[in-house]
C-alpha positions as CSV (number, residue, x, y, z in Angstrom):
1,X,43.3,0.4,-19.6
2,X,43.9,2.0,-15.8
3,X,42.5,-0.6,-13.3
4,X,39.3,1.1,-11.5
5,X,37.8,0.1,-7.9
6,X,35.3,1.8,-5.8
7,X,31.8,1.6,-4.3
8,X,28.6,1.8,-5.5
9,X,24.5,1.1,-4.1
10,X,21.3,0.7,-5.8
11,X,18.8,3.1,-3.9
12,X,15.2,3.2,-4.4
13,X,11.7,2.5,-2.5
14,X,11.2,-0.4,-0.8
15,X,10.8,-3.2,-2.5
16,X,12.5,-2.0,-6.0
17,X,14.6,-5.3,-6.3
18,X,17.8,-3.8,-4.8
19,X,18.9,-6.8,-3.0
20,X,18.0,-9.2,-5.6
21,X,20.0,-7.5,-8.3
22,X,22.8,-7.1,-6.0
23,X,22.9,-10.9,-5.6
24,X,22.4,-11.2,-9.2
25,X,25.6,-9.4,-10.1
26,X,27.8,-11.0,-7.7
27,X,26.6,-14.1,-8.3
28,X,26.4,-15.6,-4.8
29,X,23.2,-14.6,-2.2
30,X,24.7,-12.2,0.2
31,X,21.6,-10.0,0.4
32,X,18.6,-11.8,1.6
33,X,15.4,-10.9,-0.6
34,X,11.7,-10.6,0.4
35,X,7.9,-9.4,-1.0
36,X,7.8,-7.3,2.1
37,X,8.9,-3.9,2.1
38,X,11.9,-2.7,4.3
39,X,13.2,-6.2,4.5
40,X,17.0,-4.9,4.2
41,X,18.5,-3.7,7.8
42,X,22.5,-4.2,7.5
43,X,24.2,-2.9,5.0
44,X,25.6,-5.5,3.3
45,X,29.1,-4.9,0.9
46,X,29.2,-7.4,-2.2
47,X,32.7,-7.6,-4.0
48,X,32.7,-8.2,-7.8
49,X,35.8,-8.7,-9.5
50,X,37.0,-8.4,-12.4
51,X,40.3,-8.4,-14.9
52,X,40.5,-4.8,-15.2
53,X,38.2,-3.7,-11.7
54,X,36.8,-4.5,-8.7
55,X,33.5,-2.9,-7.9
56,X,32.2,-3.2,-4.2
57,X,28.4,-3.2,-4.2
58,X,26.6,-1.7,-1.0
59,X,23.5,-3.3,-0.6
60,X,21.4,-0.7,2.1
61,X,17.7,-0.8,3.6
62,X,15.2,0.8,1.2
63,X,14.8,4.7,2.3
64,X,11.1,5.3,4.1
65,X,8.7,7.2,6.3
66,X,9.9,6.1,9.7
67,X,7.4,4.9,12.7
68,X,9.9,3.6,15.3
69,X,13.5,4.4,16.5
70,X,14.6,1.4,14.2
71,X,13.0,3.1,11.0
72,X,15.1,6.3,11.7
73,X,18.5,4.7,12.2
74,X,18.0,2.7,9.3
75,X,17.5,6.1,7.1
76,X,20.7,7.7,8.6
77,X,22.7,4.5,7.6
78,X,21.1,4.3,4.3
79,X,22.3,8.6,4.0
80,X,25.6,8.0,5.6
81,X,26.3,5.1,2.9
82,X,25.2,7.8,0.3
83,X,27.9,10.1,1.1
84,X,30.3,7.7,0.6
85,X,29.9,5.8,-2.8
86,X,31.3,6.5,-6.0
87,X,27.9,5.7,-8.4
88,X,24.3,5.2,-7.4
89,X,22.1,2.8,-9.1
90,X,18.6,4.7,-8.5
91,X,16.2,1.7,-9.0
92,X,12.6,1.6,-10.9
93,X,10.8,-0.9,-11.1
94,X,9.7,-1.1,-14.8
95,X,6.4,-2.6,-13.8
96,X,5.3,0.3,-11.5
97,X,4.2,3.9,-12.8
98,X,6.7,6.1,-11.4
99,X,5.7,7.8,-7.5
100,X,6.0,10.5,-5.2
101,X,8.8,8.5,-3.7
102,X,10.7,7.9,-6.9
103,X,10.7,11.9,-7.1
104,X,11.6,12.3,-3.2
105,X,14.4,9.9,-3.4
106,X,16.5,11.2,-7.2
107,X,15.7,14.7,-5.4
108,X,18.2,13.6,-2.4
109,X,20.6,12.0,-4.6
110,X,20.7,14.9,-6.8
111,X,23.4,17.3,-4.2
112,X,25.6,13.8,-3.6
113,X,29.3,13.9,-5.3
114,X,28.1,10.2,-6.8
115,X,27.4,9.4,-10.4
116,X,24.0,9.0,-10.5
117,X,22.5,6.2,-12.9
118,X,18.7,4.9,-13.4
119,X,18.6,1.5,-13.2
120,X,14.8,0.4,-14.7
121,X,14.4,-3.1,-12.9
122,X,12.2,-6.2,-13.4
123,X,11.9,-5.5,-17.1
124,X,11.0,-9.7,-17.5
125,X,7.8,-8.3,-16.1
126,X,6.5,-6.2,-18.9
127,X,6.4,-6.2,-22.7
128,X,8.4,-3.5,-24.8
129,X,5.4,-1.3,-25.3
130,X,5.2,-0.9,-21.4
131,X,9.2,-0.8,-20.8
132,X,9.6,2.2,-23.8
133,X,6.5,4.0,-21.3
134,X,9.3,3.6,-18.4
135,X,12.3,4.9,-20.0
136,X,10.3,7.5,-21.6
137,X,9.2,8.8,-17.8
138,X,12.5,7.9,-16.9
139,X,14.1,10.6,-19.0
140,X,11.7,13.0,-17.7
141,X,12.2,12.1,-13.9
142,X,15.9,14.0,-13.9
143,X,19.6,14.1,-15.4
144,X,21.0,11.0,-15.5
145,X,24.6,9.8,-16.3
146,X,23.6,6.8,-17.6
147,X,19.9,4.7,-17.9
148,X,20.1,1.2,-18.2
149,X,16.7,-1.4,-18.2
150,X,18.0,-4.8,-16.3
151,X,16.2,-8.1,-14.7
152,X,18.2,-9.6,-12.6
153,X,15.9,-12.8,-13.0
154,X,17.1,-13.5,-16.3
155,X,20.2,-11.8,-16.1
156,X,19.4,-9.4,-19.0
157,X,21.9,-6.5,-19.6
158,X,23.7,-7.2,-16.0
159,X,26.7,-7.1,-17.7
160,X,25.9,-3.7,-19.4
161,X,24.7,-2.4,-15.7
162,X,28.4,-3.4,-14.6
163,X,30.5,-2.1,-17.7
164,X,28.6,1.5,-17.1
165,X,28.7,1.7,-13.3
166,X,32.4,0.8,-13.7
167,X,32.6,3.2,-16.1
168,X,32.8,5.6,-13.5
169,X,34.5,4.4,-10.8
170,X,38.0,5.9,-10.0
171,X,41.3,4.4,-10.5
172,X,42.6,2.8,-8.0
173,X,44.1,-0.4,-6.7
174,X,42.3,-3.3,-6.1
175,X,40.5,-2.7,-2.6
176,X,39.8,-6.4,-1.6
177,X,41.7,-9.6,-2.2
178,X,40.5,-11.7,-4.8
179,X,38.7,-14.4,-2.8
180,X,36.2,-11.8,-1.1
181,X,32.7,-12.2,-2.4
182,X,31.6,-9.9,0.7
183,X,33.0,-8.7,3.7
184,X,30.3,-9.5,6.1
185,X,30.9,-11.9,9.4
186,X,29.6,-15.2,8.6
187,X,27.0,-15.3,12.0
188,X,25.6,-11.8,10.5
189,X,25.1,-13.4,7.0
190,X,23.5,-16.7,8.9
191,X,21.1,-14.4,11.4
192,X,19.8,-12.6,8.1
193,X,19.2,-16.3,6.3
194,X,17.6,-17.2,9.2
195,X,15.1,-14.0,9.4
196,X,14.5,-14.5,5.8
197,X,13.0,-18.2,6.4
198,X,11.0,-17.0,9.1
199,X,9.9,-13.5,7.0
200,X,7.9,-16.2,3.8
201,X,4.1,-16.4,4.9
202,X,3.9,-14.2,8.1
203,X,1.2,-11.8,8.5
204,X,1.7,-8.6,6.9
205,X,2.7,-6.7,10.2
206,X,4.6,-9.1,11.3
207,X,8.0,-9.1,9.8
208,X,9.3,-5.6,10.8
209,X,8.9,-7.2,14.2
210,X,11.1,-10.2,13.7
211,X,15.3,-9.9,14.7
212,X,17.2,-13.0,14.7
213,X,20.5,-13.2,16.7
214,X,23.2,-16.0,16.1
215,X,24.3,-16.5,19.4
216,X,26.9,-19.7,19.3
217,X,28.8,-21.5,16.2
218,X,30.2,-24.8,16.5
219,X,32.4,-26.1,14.0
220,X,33.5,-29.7,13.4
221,X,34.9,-31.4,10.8
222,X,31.5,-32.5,8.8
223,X,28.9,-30.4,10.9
224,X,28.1,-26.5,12.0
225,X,26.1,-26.2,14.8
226,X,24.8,-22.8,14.9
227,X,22.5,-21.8,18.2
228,X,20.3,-18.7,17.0
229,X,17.5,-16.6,18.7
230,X,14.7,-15.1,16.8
231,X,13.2,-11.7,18.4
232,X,9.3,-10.5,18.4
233,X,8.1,-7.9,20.0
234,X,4.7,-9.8,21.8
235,X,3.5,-13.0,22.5
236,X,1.2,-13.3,20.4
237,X,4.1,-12.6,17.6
238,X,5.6,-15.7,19.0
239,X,3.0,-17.9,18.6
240,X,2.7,-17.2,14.8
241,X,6.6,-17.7,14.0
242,X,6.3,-21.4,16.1
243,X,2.7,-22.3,14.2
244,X,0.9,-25.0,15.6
245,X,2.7,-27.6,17.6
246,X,6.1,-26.0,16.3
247,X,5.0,-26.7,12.6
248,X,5.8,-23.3,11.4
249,X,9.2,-22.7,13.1
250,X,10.6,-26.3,12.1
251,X,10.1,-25.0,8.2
252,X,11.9,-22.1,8.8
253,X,14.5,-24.4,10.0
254,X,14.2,-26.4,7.2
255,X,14.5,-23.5,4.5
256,X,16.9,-21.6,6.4
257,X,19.4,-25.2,7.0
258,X,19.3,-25.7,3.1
259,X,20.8,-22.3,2.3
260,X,23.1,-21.9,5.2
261,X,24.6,-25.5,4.0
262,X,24.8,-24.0,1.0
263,X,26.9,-20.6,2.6
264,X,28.8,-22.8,4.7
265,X,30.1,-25.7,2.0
266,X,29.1,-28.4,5.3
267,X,25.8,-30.3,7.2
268,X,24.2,-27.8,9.3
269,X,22.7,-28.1,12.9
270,X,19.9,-25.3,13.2
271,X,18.7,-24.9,16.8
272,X,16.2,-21.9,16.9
273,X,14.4,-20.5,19.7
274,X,12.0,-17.7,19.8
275,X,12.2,-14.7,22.3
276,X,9.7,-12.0,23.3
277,X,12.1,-8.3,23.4
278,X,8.8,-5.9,24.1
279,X,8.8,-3.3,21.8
280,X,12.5,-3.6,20.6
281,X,11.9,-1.5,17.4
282,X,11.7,1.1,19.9
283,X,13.6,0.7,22.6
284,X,17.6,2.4,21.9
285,X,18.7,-0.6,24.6
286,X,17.4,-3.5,22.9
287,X,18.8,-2.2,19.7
288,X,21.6,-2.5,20.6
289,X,21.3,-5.6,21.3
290,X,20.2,-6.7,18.3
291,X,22.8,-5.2,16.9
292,X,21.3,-1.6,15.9
């Protein structure tokens, strides 16, 4: 059998369970994971390898009507990252009737030189009669190489998802050395752990207003000390993420600690502070900044 490699993405509406099935297949979390719509900004590359492939999995911010500056970058990168894949995983959730933005989103991915595969998600959420009602409107949505029901919770048919999206990569040489699970700068990995911990319990409008920064890593033998800012856009943003007497941001430390220790194989020091950047989401300086 020729050895294939190449790249692929799972697209879809916010909130589809892109990132979660990308951490699913790769089998370490690379791609933090919210409730909250539009939780993805970076995109994120996770490497899966195996005997006879390697297939890089993009992991890229969920395509949507854009209100700031942020919001439109984020839809170029997500169409720039489109351009350039090999097969696109276009994501349904199997619990959620198909919508306007299912159709707007396998129209744009109809022109792209990708493969183009449905991927019905979350399928541990409904019963068979519900699921055969999804592949059914599935079918119907557009041409599809491939259609393939999955839940990354309990792992059903992730294998299958892999063999068919490998199915048509090229072949090629192995792109990344073995030991890569993602190609991603630890402190970028760590800022987005940090923003998920501070994203669990905020008030609805609040997390497409939260940016965190890693600003300094210190490594000793036994202990990372990582100095990280997280960014809102007004005061009165700031006093939600640091809760009463500090009660709020010292759980996000908490949460946040526990996975990056987990990352990181050693004890971590978490030292967070909260800064006010006024309207960052639409300022083109401050994004930059913040790494936009």
């Amino acid at each position: 059998m020729p050895y294939r490699a190449g790249f692929a993405c799972f697209v879809g509406r916010p909130n589809a369970g892109k990132s979660t099935l990308i951490n699913a297949i790769v089998g370490q979390k690379i791609a933090i994971t919210s409730s909250k719509p539009q939780t993805t900004r970076h995109v994120i590359r996770g490497v899966l390898h195996r005997p006879d492939s390697q297939l890089v999995l993009v992991d890229t911010p969920g395509l949507h009507r854009p209100r700031t500056l942020l919001g439109e970058r984020l839809n170029d990168l997500v169409r720039a990252t489109w351009s350039e894949v090999d097969v696109i995983g276009l994501c349904l959730p199997a619990d959620e009737p198909i919508g306007r933005g299912d159709r707007f989103i396998s129209g744009e991915t109809a022109s792209l030189h990708a493969t183009v595969i449905a991927v019905v998600t979350k399928t541990d959420l409904v019963g068979r009669g519900r699921l055969a009602e999804q592949l059914a409107a599935v079918g119907e949505l557009a041409e599809f190489a491939a259609v393939v029901p999955v839940s990354a919770v309990t792992g059903h048919q992730l294998d299958t998802l892999v063999d068919v999206m490998t199915s048509y990569l090229p072949e090629s040489p192995q792109l990344y050395p073995d030991d890569m699970l993602t190609e991603e700068p630890e402190q970028v990995l760590i800022a987005e752990l940090v923003r998920e911990a501070a994203l669990e319990g905020v008030r609805d409008e609040l997390p497409h207003s939260i940016a965190v920064v890693v600003e300094e890593m210190q490594r000793e033998e036994r202990l990372t000390r990582i100095f990280a800012d997280v960014y809102v856009e007004r005061p009165s943003q700031k006093a939600i993420v640091i809760g009463h007497r500090g009660a709020r941001l010292r759980d996000v430390g908490s949460r946040a600690r526990a996975v990056i220790e987990e990352l990181l194989g050693t004890k971590v020091y978490l030292n967070l502070h909260v800064r006010v950047a006024k309207d960052w989401q639409r300022d083109p300086k401050q994004l930059r900044k913040l790494g936009f």
